[in-house]
KOLVO-61663 format. One record per atom (N, C-alpha, C): residue in three letters; x, y, z negated. Coordinates in steps of 0.2 Angstrom, whole numbers, plus 5000, padded with zeros to 4 digits. Layout:
<nodes>
alaXYZ
...
</nodes>
This chain:
<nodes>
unk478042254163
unk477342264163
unk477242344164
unk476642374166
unk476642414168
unk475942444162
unk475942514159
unk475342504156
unk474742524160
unk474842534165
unk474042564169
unk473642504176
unk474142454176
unk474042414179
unk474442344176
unk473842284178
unk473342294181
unk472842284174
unk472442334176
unk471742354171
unk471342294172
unk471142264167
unk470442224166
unk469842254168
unk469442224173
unk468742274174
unk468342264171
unk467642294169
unk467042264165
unk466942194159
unk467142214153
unk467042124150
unk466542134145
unk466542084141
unk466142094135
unk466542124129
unk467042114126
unk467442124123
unk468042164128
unk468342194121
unk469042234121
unk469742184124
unk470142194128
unk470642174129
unk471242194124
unk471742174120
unk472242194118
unk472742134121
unk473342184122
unk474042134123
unk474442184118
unk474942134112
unk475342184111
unk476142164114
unk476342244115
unk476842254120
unk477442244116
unk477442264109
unk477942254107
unk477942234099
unk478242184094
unk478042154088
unk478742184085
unk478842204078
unk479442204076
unk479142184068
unk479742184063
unk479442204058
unk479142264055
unk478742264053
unk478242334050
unk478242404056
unk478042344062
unk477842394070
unk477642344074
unk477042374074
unk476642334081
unk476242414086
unk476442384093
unk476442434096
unk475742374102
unk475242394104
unk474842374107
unk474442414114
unk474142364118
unk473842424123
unk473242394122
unk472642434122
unk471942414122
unk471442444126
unk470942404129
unk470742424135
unk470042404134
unk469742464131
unk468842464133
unk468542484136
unk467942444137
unk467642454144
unk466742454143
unk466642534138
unk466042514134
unk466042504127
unk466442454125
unk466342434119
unk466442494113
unk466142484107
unk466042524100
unk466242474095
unk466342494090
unk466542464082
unk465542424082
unk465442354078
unk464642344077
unk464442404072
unk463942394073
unk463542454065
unk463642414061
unk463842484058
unk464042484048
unk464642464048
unk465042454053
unk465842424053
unk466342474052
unk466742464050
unk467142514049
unk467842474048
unk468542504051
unk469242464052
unk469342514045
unk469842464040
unk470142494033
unk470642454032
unk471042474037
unk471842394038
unk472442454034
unk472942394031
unk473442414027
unk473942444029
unk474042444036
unk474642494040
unk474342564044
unk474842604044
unk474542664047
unk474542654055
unk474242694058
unk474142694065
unk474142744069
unk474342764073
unk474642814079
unk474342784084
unk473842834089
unk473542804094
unk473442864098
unk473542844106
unk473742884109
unk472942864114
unk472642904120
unk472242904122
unk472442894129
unk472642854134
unk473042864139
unk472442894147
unk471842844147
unk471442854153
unk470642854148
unk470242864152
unk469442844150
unk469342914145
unk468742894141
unk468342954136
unk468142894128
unk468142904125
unk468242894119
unk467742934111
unk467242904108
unk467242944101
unk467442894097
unk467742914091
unk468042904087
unk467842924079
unk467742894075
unk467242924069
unk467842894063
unk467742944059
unk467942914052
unk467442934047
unk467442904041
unk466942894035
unk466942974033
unk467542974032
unk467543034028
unk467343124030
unk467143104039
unk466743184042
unk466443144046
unk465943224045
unk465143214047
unk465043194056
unk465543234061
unk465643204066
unk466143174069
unk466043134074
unk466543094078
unk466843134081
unk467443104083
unk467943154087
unk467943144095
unk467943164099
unk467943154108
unk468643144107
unk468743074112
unk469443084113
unk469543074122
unk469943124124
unk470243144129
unk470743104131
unk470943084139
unk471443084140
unk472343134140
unk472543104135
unk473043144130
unk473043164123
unk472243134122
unk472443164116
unk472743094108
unk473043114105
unk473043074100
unk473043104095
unk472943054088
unk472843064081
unk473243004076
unk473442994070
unk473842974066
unk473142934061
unk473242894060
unk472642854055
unk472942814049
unk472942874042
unk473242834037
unk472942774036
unk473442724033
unk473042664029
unk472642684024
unk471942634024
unk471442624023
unk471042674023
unk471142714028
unk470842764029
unk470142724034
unk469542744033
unk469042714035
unk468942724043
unk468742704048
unk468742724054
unk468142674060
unk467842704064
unk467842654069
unk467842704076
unk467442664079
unk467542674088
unk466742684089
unk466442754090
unk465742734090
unk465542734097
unk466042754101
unk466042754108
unk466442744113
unk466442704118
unk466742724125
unk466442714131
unk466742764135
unk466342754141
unk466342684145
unk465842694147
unk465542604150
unk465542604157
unk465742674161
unk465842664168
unk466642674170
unk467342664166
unk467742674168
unk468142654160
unk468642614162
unk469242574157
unk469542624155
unk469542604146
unk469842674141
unk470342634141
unk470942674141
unk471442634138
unk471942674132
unk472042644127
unk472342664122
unk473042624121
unk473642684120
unk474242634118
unk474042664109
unk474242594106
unk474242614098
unk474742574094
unk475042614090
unk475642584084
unk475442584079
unk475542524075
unk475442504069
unk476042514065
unk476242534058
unk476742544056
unk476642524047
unk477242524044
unk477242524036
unk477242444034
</nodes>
């Protein structure tokens, strides 16, 4: 498999495949196209996360500061468990694609 091909174009929903399952490691690719967390939603899952920003543009908010983060392609960030979080943004004219690791 290849991560940059072949991209899913335009959907309603987020695409994930995970690439790799072990115990206490899930390694995933995710590919949005537009899509945001719903309002008032927030992800507060038991494993930490490592995610990497591979293509597209990206904001990303956490609970606990007042603004969301731009993500760039290259940029990554580490997300403790239950650390509050969502996705307030991706861009809608070109596929985000993220690789992310779930661990612990």
């Amino acid at each position: 498999m290849n991560l940059f091909s072949p991209l899913p174009q335009a959907r309603a929903a987020e695409t994930v495949d995970v690439l790799l399952a072990r115990p206490g490691l899930r390694i995933e690719r995710i590919v949005s196209f537009g899509q945001a967390s719903p309002p008032g939603f927030w992800y507060e899952q038991p494993e930490g996360e490592w995610v990497l920003l591979l293509r597209g543009v990206a904001e990303l908010r956490f609970e606990d500061e007042a603004e969301p983060r731009r993500l760039l392609p290259g940029d990554f960030l580490e997300i403790a468990p239950r650390r509050r979080h969502r996705v307030d943004w991706t861009d809608p004219e070109q596929p985000t694609l993220w690789l992310a690791a779930f661990y612990g």
